[in-house]
Backbone as a chain_set.jsonl record, in Angstrom:
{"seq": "XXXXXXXXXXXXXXXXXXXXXXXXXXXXXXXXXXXXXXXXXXXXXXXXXXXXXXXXXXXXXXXXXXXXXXXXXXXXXXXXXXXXXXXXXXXXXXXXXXXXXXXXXXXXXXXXXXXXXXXXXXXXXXXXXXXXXXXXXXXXXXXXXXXXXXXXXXX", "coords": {"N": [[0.827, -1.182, 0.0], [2.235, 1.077, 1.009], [3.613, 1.833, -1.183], [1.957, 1.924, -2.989], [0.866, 5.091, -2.254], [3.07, 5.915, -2.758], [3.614, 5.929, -5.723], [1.348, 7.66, -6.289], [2.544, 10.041, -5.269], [4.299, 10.21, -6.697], [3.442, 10.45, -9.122], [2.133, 13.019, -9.518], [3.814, 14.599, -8.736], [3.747, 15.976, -6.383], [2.041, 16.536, -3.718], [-0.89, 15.939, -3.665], [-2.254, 13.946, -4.71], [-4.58, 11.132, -5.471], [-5.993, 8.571, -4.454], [-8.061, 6.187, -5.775], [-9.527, 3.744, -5.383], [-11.229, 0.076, -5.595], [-12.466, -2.306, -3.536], [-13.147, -5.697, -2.368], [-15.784, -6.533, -0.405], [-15.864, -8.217, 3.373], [-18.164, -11.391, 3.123], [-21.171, -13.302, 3.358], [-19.7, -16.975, 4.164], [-21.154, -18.543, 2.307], [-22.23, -17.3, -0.386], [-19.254, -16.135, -1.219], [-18.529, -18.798, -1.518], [-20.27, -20.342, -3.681], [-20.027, -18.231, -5.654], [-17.066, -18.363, -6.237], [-16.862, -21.078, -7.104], [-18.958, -21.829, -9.022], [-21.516, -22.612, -11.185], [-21.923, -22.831, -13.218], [-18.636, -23.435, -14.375], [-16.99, -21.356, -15.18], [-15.353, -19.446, -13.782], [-13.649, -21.527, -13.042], [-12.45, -23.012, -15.42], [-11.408, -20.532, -15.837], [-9.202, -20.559, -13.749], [-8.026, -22.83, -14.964], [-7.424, -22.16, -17.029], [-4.593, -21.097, -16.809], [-2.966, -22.948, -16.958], [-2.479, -23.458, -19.473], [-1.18, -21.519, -20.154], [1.01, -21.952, -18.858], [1.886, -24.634, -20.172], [2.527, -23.446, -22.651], [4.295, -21.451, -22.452], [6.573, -22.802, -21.008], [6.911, -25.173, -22.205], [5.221, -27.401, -21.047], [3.506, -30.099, -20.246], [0.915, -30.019, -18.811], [-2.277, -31.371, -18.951], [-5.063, -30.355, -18.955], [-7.66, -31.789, -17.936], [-7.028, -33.217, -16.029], [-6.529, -32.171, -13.979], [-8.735, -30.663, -10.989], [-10.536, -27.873, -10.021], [-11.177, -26.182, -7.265], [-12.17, -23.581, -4.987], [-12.069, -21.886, -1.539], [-13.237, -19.966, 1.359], [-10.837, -19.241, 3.6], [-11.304, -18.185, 6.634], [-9.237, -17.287, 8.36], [-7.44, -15.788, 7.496], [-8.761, -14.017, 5.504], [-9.741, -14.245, 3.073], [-10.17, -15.312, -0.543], [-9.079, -18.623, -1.658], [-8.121, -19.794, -4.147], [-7.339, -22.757, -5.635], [-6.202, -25.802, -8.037], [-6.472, -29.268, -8.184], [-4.912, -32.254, -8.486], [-6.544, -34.692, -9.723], [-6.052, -37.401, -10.347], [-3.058, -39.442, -9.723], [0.057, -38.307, -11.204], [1.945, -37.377, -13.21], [3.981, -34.518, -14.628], [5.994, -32.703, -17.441], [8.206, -30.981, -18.407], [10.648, -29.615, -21.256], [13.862, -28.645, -21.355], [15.141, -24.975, -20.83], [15.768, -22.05, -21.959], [17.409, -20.828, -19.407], [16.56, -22.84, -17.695], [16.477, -25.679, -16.43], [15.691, -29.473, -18.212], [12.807, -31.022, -17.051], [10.617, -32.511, -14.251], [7.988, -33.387, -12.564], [6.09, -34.894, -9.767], [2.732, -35.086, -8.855], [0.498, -35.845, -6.188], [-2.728, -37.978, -6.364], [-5.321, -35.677, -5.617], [-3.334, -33.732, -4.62], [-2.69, -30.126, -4.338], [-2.237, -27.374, -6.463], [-1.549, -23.767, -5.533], [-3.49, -21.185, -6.744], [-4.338, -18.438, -6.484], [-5.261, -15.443, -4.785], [-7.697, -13.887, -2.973], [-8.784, -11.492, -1.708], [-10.715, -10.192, 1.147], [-12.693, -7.557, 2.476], [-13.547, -5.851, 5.59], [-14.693, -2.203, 6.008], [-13.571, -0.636, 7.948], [-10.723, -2.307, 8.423], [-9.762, -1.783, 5.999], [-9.275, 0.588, 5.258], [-7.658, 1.752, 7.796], [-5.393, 0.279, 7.093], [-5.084, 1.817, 4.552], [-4.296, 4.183, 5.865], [-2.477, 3.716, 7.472], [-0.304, 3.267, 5.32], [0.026, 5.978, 4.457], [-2.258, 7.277, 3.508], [-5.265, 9.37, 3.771], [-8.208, 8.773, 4.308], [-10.681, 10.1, 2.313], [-13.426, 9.624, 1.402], [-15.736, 7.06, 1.148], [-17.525, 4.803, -0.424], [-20.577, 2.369, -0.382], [-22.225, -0.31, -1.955], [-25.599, -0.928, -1.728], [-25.963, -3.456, -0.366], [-24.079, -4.117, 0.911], [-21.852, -5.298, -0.25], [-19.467, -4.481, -1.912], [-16.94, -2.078, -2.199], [-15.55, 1.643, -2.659], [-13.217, 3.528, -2.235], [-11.769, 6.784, -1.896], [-8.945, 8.065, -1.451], [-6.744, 10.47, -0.119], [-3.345, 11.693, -1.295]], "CA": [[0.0, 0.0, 0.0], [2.825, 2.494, 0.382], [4.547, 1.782, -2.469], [0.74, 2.81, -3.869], [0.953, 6.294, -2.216], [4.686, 6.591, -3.402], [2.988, 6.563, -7.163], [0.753, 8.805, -6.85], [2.994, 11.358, -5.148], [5.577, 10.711, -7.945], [3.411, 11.064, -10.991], [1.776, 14.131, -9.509], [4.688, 15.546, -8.0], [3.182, 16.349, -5.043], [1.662, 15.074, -2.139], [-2.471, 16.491, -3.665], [-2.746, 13.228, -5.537], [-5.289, 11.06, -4.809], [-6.397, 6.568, -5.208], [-9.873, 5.549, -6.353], [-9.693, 1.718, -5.416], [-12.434, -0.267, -5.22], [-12.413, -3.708, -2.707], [-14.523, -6.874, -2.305], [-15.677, -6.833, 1.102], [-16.171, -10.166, 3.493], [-19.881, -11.5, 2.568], [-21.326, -14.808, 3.949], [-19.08, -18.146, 3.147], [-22.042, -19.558, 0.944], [-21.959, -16.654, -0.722], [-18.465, -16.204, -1.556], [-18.21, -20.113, -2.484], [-21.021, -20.107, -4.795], [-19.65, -17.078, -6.864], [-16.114, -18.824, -6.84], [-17.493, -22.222, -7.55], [-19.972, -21.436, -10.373], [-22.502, -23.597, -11.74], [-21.335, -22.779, -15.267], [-17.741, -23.268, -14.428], [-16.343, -20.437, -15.549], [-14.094, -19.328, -12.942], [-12.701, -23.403, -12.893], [-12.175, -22.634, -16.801], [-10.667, -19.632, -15.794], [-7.991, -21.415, -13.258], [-7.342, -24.03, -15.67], [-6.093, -21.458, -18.252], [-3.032, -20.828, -15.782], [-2.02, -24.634, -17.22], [-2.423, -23.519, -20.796], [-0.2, -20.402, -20.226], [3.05, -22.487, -18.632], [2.169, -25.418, -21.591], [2.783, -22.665, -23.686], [5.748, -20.619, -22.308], [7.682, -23.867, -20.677], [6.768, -26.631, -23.14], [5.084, -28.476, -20.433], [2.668, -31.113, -20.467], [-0.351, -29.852, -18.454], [-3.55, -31.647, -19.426], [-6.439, -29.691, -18.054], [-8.271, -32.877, -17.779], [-6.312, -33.979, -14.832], [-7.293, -31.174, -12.634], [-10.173, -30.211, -10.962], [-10.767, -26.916, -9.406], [-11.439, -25.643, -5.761], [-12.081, -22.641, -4.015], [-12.568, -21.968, -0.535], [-12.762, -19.191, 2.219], [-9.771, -19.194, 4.474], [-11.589, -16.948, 7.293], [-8.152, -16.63, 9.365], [-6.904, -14.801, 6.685], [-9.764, -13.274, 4.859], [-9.472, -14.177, 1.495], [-10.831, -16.49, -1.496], [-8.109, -19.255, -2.003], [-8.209, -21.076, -5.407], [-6.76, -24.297, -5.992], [-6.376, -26.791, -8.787], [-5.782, -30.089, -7.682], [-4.926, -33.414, -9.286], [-7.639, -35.57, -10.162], [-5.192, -39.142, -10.081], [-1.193, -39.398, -9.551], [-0.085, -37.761, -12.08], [3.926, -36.188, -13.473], [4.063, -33.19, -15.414], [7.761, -32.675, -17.629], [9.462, -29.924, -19.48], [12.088, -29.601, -21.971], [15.315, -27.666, -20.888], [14.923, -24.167, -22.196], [15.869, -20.643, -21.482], [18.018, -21.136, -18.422], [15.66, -23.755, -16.914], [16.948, -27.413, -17.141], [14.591, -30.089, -18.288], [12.22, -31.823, -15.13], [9.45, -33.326, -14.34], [7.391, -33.261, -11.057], [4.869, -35.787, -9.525], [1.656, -34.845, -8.131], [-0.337, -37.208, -6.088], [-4.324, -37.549, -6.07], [-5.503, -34.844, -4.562], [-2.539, -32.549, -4.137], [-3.206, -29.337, -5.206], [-1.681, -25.992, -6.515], [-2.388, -22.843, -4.781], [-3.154, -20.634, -7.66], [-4.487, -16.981, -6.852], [-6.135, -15.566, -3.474], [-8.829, -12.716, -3.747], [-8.667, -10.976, -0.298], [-12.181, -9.549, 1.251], [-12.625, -6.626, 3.426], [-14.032, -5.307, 6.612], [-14.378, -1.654, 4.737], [-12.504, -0.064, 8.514], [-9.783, -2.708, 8.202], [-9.537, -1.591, 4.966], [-9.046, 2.244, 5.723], [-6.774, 1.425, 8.582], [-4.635, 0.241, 6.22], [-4.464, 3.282, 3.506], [-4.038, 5.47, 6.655], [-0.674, 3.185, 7.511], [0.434, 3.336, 4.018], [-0.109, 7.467, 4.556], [-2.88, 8.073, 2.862], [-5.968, 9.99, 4.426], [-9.362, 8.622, 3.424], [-11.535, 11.41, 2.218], [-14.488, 9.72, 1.265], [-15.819, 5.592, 0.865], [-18.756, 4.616, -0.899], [-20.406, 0.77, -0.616], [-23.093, -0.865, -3.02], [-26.879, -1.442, -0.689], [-26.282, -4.831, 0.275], [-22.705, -3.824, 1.059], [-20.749, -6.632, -0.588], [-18.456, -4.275, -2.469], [-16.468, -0.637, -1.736], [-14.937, 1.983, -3.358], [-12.286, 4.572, -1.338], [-11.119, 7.816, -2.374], [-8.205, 8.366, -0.1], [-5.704, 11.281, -0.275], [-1.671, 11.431, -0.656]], "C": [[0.88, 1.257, 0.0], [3.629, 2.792, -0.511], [3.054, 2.272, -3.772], [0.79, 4.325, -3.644], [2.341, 6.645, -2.899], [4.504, 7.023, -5.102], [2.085, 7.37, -7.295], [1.617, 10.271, -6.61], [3.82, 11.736, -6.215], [4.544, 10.897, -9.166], [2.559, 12.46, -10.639], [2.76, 15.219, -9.285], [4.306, 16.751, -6.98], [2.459, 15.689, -4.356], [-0.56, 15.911, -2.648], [-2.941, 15.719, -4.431], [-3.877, 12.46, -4.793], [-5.771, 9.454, -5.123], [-8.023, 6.743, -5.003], [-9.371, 4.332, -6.304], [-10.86, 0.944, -4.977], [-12.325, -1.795, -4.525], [-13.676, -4.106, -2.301], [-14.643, -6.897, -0.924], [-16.379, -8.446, 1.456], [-17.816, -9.96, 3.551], [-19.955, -13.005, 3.388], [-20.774, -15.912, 3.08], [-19.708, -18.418, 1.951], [-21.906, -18.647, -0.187], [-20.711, -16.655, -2.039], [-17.984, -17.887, -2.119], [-18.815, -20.23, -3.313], [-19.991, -19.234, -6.011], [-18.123, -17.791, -7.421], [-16.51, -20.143, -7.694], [-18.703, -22.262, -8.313], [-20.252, -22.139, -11.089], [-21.502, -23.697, -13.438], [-19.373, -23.087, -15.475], [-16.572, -22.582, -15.205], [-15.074, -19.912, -14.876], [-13.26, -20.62, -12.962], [-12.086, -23.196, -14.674], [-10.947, -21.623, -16.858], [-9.073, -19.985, -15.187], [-7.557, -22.025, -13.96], [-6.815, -23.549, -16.658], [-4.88, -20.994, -17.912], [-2.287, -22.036, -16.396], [-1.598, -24.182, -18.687], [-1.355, -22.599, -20.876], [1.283, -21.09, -19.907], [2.892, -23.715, -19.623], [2.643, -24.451, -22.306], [3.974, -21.934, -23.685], [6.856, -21.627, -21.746], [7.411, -24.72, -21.817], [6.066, -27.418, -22.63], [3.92, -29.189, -20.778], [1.242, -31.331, -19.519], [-1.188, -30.713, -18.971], [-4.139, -31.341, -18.082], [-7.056, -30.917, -17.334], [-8.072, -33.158, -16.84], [-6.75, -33.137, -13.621], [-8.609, -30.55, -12.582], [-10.038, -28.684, -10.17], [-11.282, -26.451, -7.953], [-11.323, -24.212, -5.295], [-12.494, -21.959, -2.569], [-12.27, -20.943, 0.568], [-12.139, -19.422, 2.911], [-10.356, -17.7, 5.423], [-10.269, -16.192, 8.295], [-7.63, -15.517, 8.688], [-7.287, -13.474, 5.342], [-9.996, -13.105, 3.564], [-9.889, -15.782, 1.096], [-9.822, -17.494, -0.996], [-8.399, -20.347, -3.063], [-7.419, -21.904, -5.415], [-6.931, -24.856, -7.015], [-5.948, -27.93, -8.233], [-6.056, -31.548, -8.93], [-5.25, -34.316, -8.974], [-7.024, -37.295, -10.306], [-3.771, -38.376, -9.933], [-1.182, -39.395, -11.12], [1.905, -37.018, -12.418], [3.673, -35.038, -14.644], [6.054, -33.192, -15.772], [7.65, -31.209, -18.336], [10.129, -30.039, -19.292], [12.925, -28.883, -21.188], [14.695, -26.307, -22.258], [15.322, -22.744, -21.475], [16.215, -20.177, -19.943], [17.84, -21.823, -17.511], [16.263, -25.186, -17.465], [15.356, -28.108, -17.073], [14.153, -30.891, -16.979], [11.193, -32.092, -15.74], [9.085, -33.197, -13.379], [5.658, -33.894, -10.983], [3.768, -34.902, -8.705], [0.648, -36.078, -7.331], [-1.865, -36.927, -5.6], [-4.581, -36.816, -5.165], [-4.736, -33.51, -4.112], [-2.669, -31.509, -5.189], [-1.726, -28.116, -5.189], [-2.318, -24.693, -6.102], [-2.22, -22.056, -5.711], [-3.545, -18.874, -7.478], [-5.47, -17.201, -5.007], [-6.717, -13.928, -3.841], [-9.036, -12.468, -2.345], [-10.197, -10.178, 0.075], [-11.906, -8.767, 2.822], [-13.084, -6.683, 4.418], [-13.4, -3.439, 6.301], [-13.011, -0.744, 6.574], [-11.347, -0.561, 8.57], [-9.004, -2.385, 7.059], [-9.04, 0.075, 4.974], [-7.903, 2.324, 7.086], [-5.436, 1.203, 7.625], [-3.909, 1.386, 5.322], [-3.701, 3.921, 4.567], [-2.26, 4.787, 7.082], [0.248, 3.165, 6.898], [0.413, 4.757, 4.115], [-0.782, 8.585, 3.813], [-3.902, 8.569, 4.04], [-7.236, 10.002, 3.793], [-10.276, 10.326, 3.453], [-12.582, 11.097, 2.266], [-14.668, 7.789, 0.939], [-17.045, 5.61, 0.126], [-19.28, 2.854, -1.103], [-21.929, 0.702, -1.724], [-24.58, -0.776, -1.743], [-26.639, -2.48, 0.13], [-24.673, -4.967, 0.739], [-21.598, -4.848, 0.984], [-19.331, -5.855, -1.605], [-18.047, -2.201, -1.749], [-15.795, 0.392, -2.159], [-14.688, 3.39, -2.761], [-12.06, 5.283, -2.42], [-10.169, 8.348, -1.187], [-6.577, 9.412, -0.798], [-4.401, 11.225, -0.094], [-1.619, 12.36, 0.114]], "O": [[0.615, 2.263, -0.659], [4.269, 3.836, -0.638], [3.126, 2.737, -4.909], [0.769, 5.002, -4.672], [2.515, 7.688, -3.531], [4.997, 8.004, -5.657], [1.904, 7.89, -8.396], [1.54, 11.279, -7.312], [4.094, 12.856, -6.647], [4.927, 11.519, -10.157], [2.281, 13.083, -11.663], [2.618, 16.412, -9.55], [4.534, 17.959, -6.909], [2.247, 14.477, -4.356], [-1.281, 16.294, -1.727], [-3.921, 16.098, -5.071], [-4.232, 12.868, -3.687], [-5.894, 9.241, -6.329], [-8.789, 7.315, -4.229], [-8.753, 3.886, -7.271], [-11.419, 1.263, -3.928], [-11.978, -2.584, -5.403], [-14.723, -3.525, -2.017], [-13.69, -7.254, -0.232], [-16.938, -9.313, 0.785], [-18.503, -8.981, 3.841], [-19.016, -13.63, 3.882], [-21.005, -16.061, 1.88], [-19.175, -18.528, 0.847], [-21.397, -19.207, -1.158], [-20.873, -16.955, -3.222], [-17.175, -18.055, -3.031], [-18.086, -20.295, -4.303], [-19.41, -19.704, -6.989], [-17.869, -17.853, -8.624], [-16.431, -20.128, -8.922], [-19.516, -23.067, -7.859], [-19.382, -22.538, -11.864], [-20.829, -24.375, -14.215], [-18.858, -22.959, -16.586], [-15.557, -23.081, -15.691], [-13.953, -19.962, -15.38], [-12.039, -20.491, -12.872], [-10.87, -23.374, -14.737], [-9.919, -21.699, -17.532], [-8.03, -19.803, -15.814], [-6.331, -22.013, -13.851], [-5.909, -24.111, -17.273], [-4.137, -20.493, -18.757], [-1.059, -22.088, -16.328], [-0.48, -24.49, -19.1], [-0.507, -22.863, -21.728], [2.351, -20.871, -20.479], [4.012, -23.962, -20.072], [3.677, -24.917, -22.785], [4.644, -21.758, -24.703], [8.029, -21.338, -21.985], [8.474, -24.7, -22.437], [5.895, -28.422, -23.321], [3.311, -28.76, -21.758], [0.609, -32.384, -19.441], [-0.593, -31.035, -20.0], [-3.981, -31.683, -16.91], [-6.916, -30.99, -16.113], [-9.11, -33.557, -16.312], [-7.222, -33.509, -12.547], [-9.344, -30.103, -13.462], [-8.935, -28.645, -9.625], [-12.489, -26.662, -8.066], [-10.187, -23.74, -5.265], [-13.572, -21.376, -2.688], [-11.078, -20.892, 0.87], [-12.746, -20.312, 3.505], [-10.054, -16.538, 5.15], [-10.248, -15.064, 8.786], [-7.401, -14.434, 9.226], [-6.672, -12.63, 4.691], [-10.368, -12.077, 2.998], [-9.956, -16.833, 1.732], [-9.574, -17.334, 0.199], [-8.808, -21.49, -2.86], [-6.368, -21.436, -4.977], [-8.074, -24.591, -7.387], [-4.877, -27.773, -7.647], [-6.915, -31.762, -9.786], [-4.68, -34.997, -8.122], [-7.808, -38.244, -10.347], [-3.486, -37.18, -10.0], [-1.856, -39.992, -11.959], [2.676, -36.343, -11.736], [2.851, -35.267, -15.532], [6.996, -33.46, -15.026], [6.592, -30.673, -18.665], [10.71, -30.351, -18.252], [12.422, -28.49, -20.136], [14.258, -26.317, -23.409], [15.03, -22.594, -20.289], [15.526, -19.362, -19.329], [18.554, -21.779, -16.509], [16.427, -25.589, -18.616], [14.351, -27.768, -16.45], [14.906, -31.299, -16.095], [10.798, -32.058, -16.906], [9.999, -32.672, -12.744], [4.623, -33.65, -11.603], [4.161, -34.035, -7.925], [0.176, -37.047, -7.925], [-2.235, -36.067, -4.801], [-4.242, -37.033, -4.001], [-5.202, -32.549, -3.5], [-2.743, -31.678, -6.406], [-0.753, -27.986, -4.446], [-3.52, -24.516, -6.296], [-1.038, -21.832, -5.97], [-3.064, -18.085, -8.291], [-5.963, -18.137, -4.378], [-6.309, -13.105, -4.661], [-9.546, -13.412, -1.741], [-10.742, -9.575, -0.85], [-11.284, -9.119, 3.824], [-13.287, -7.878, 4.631], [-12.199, -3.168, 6.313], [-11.861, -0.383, 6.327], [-10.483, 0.296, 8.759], [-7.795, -2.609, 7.007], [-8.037, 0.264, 4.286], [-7.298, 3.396, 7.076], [-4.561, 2.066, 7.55], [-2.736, 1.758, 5.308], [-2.533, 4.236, 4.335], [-1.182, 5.37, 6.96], [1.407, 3.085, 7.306], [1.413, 4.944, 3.421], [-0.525, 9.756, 3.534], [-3.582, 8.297, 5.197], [-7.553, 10.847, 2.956], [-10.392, 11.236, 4.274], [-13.287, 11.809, 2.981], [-13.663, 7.235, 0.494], [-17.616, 6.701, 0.13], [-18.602, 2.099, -1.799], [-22.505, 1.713, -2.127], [-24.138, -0.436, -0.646], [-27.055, -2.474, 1.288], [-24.203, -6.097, 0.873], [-20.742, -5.156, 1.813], [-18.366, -6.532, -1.96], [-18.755, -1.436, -1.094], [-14.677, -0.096, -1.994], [-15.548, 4.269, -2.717], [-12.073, 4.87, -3.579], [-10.579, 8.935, -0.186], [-5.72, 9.091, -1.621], [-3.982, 10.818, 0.99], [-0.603, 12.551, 0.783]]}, "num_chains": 1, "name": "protein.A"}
């Protein structure tokens, strides 16, 4: 966060800049698992194109097929946590290439990769924060049903 105020002061060159950020605040588990875990599996679609991207830039040998998708609130820490995990025992290889030697690495049923975490608010934990990083909220604004938030906080 203060490496966020440090850009605004530098591209304004002065301290009268100002962040518009908008954060997911925390909502009820069911909630938040539903929306990750989506009937239409879209978001699981979405994770599983993380495989297609290192097939493509390592050489490796992903098949989607093999993994299934997971996501699940972690309340200690207040955030989504996606997962892919593998669907049988399973090895994954790539070639040698671009200062990387060639490998391979086992997975066994079940073990997963931790692929992205999507953090959810409490909107004063969230303003606590800016103000530590050294900004100075000016103004917040949330949705009705107050599942989302969007700060205007001063350098």
């Amino acid at each position: 966060m203060k490496e966020m105020r440090e850009l605004v002061v530098q591209d304004n060159d002065s301290t009268e800049g100002g962040l518009l950020i908008g954060v997911d605040l925390v909502k009820d588990t069911a909630v938040l698992r539903a929306a990750y875990n989506d009937e239409l599996g879209l978001t699981a679609a979405f994770n599983r194109n993380m495989l297609t991207h290192i097939n493509r830039l390592l050489g490796s040998d992903f098949n989607l097929a093999d993994w299934g998708h997971d996501a699940f609130f972690n309340e200690a820490l207040s955030r989504i946590e996606m997962h892919l995990y593998a669907r049988r025992d399973l090895t994954v290889h790539w070639p040698q290439g671009d200062g990387h030697p060639a490998g391979q690495r086992f997975f066994a049923s079940g073990e997963s990769i931790h692929t992205e975490n999507s953090y959810k608010y409490q909107t004063d934990f969230f303003a606590e924060m800016l103000a530590q990083a050294g900004f100075s909220i000016s103004q917040f604004w949330t949705d009705p049903a107050r599942q989302f938030a969007v700060f205007y906080a001063c350098a």
